[in-house]
C-alpha positions, 0 to 999 in steps of 0.5 A: 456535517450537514448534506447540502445541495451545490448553491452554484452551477459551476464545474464541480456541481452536487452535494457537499458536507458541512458541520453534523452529519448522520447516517440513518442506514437505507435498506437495500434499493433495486436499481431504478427502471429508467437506468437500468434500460437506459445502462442496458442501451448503453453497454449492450454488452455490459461493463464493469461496473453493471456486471458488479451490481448484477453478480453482487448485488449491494455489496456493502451494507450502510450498517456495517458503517455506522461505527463512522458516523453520529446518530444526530444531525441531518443524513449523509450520503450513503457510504455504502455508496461512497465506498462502492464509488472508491473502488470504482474511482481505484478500479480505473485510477481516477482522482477525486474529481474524476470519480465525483463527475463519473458519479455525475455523468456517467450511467454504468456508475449510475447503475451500480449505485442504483441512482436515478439519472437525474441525480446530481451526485456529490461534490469530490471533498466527500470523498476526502472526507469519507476517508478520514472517517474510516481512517479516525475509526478503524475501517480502512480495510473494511470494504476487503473484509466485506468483499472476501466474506461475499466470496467466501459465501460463493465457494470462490474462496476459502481456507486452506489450499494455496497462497503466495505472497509477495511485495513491492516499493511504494513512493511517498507522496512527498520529494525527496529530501537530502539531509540539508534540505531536510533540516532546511525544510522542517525549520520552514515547517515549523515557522509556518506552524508558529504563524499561523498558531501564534502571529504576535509570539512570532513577531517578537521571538524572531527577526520576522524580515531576515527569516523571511528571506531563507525560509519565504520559499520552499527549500526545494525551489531553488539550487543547493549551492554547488561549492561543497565549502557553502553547503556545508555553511548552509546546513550549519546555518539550518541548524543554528536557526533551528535550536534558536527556534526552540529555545524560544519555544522553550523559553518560560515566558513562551505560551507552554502550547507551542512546545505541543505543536507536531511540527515544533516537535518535528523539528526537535526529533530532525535536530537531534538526529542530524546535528550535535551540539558541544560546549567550547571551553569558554562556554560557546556553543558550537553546532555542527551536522552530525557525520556517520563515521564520527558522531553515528547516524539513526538507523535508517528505520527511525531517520525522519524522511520529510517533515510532511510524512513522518512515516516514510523512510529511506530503503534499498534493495539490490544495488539499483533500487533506492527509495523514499515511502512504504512497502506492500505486501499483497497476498493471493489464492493461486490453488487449482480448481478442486482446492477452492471449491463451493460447499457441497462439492460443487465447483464455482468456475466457469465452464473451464473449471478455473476460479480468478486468483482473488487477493486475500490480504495486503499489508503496508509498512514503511520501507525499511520493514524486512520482509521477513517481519511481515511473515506472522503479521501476515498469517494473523491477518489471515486467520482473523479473516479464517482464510489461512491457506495450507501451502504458502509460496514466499520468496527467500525473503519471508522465511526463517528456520524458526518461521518455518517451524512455528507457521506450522505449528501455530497456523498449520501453514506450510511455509513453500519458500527457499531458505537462505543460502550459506552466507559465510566467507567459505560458503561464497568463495565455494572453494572453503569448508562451509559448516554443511562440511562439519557433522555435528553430533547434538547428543555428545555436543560436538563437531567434526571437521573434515580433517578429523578434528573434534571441536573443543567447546559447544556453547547455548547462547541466543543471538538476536533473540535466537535461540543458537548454538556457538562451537569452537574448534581449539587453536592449537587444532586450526593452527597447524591444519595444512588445509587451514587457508581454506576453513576460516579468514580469522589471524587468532584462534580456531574455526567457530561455527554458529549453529540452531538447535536441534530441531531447527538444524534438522529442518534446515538441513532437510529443507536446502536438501529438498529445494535442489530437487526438481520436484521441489522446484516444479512445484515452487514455480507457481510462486511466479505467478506473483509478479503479474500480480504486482504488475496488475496493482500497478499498471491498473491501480498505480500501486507503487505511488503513494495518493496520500502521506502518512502509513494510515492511508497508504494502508487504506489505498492499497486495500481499495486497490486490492478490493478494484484488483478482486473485481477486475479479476471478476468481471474477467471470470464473469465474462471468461475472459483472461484478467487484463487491467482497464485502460487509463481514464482518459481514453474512451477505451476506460468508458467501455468495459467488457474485458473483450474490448481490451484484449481485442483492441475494440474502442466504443463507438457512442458515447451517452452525455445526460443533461439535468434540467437546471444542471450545467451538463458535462461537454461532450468533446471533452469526454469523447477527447479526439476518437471522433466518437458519436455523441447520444445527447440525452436530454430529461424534460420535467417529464423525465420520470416517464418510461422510455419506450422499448427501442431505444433508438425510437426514442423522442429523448435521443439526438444523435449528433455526429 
């Protein structure tokens, strides 16, 4: 891609790229003198983005970036600067739009790229195109990486001490479709796709006219018809124009190319999972919708959701929580002081000792993921980055009896977590004999009830890949047993119990033991304190909607969105003040920064607007919006590059319009 200066003067002014573009690394530049006096005139008591540049430096280096960009071919912007610009744009929820024109007219965002006032920016498809170039190269989690190793060096985090995890939903960036409409859609889809890649094989393979009218419009447009009889006909409909579709496809005298085309198969895999096709006796085909209790459904984990994101799938948790997208997993260091400290001893807290809580890892999968799954892949990810902690607070959810014995282990972790209750029918009722009331005795390979029975048989065998253990009790024992109500539900045979080996056993046991404690369950309480967290991600990042489709670039969102947390968390510890999110970008609150102003409900009270010769400049009234704030209109003449005087305010340069 080729870096281009804008050729109008209209909204979005500023570089773009084009065909072939290159990065030829910049070494480290100080903040221009102009900027940086008129920033500190601006923000005299500073911003987020200031307070980044002066406490970090240039955080990200354009080396660490050259895997994503040729050798050949004209410079491109900067991606250190285009990554710093993302996390700002994450930090206060921008769009693209918004972060290029902040980029534009804004002198905080100015000062922490270190650009001069006059600089025109970029125009907002960089940004797209940034991404895709970490997302084609591995690099979407880079920015986290190079943030925490800046930390590490500072003594605000290390390995050991102690971590918790937690997650939460995240909505895709797609509507929510029912199965009819699914179907409906993907065939849209797919007839788009042909259309556009072969017009003329469309014409003929088709009735273009009478196609056009079910699949003209989005299926989403219009009402599903409200008689159970005709939807039941249009779904059947959906699908008989859907295998029609590939059969033409398929044909031997189609192009063999259209059977490649991502949305042909989309819309095969759709077919399959949703309709069945049957051969009638005199060699009619029927096509019907597959129904869960007859012909069986895909488990929820492999359904396509959306013909648009292949990644999304359908989740629930509890009885209230339905939906469509992904899950994140976000980790943190909530250890005291002494636990996190810089190398030598020295502590680097403020002056209250206390160090912010700064996330370590975040991990997305597609919403049918168990928490339980993510356990490893967590502490892997924590490992490579040589911050696995020595305590690790999860919910129920993360562990296992086995997960427990190999964190240990395999990491040295300490997984802090309550074990799953007893789910059995006499562990709910709590009237029953659950299996804490047998004793199981390993070395003669039996069990005994609470009648006093001994079991008759004790079989190793694994279980969903789980080593286990099954004992059964003779029936001719349960049968008579006057307490037999109360110790198993089954018509025929004895009780039958299912238990871990030894050492898991022995752990388990210990483990449900030591969690009843109050001891156990002070020291879980900090766990809690994960639930802020995700209140953070999402009032100040909006982590629970998906900006992109696709599980790559949730992937990338939320590592951004973990980098803007850990800065926000910051520039509170800097300014010791407690960590509160900023305020949304169309309030004036967002162009003020310090913590302060948003915990005591201050606003700013000016607002600077810059104005490049032959630029168009951004409107005052529409940043100020309608707080009736005042206007410092700056204005740069062709001597522009002259140093201001000291005092701002005597300053030929200003104008101060109320």
């Amino acid at each position: 891609m080729i870096v281009q200066r804008s050729s109008f003067a209209g909204p979005d002014p500023g570089r773009k790229m084009g065909c072939v573009v290159s990065m030829r690394p910049r070494r480290p530049v100080g903040v221009p003198v102009l900027t940086a006096r008129m920033a500190r005139a601006a923000f005299p008591r500073g911003a987020l983005a200031i307070r980044i540049r002066d406490e970090l430096g240039e955080l990200f280096a354009d080396e660490r970036f050259a895997a994503a960009f040729g050798v050949r071919g004209k410079p491109g912007i900067s991606p250190a600067q285009l990554a710093m610009v993302t996390v700002l744009q994450f930090a206060e929820n921008l769009t693209d739009r918004q972060a290029a024109e902040a980029v534009r007219a804004r002198i905080d965002w100015k000062y922490c790229l270190a650009l001069e006032l006059d600089d025109p920016g970029f125009d907002f498809t960089v940004l797209s195109q940034f991404r895709t170039r970490l997302l084609d190269h591995g690099l979407e989690e880079l920015a986290l990486d190079l943030l925490l190793a800046a930390l590490q060096d500072k003594g605000l985090v290390a390995a050991g001490g102690k971590q918790r995890t937690d997650s939460t939903h995240v909505i895709s960036a797609v509507r929510d479709l029912n199965r009819t409409e699914l179907a409906g859609e993907t065939v849209r889809a797919a007839l788009e796709a042909l259309a556009v890649a072969a017009p003329g094989w469309l014409a003929t393979a088709i009735d273009v006219s009478d196609w056009n009218t079910r699949y003209g419009r989005r299926v989403d447009s219009w009402r599903m018809p409200s008689s159970k009889t005709k939807r039941e006909e249009l779904a059947g409909a959906y699908g008989t124009d859907g295998y029609a579709l590939l059969r033409a496809v398929y044909a031997p005298d189609a192009p063999g190319w259209l059977a490649e085309l991502p949305a042909v198969e989309v819309l095969r895999v759709v077919l399959l999972q949703n309709y069945t096709r049957t051969l009638t006796s005199n060699g009619r085909e029927v096509i019907t919708r597959r129904e869960a209790e007859q012909d069986g459904l895909p488990p929820g984990r492999l359904r396509v959701a959306s013909p648009y994101d292949l990644d999304a799938r359908w989740a629930a948790k509890g009885e209230d929580l339905f939906w469509c997208g992904y899950k994140v997993h976000y980790s943190e260091t909530c250890g005291t002081p002494p636990e996190r400290c810089a190398p030598g001893g020295e502590d680097p807290g403020g002056e209250d000792g206390e160090v912010p809580n700064i996330i370590t890892n975040v991990a997305v999968t597609h919403a049918a993921v168990p928490d339980v799954a993510m356990t490893v892949p967590i502490h892997q990810a924590l490992e490579a980055r040589d911050l696995l902690p020595g305590e690790h607070y999860v919910d129920s959810g993360y562990p296992s009896v086995p997960l427990v014995a190999a964190s240990r282990r395999d990491y040295g972790v300490t997984l802090i977590s309550p074990l799953l209750a007893d789910v059995s029918a006499q562990a709910r009722a709590g009237t029953g004999f659950d299996r804490a009331a047998f004793c199981i005795d390993f070395d003669t390979r039996t069990a005994r009830c609470p009648q006093g029975h001994t079991s008759s048989s004790w079989s190793p065998c694994r279980q969903r890949g789980t080593e286990a253990i099954v004992i059964k009790f003779d029936t001719t024992t349960c049968a008579p047993c006057p307490v037999r109500a109360q110790c198993t539900t089954a018509r025929r045979g004895g009780r039958q119990l299912t238990v871990p080996p030894r050492e898991l056993h022995a752990a388990q046991q210990s483990a449900r033991a030591e969690q009843n404690t109050a001891d156990w369950q002070a020291k879980y309480a900090i766990r809690a304190g994960a639930e802020s967290t995700m209140h953070q991600a999402v009032t100040a990042c909006g982590a629970r909607r998906a900006r992109y489709r696709g599980l790559a670039k949730n992937q990338l969102q939320q590592a951004f969105s973990a980098v803007a947390l850990n800065m926000i968390r910051l520039d509170a510890h800097w300014t010791c003040h407690p960590s509160t999110a900023p305020a949304p970008a169309t309030s004036p609150a967002s162009i003020s920064h310090s913590p302060r102003d948003h915990k005591l409900g201050n606003r700013v009270r000016h607002l600077v607007v810059i104005s490049v010769p032959g630029d168009r400049p951004a409107s005052p009234m529409s940043l100020a919006g309608r707080r009736g704030l005042k206007i410092i209109a700056v204005s740069f003449s062709s001597r522009a590059q002259e140093e201001p005087r000291e005092s701002a305010s005597e300053s030929p340069e200003f104008q101060r319009v109320q």
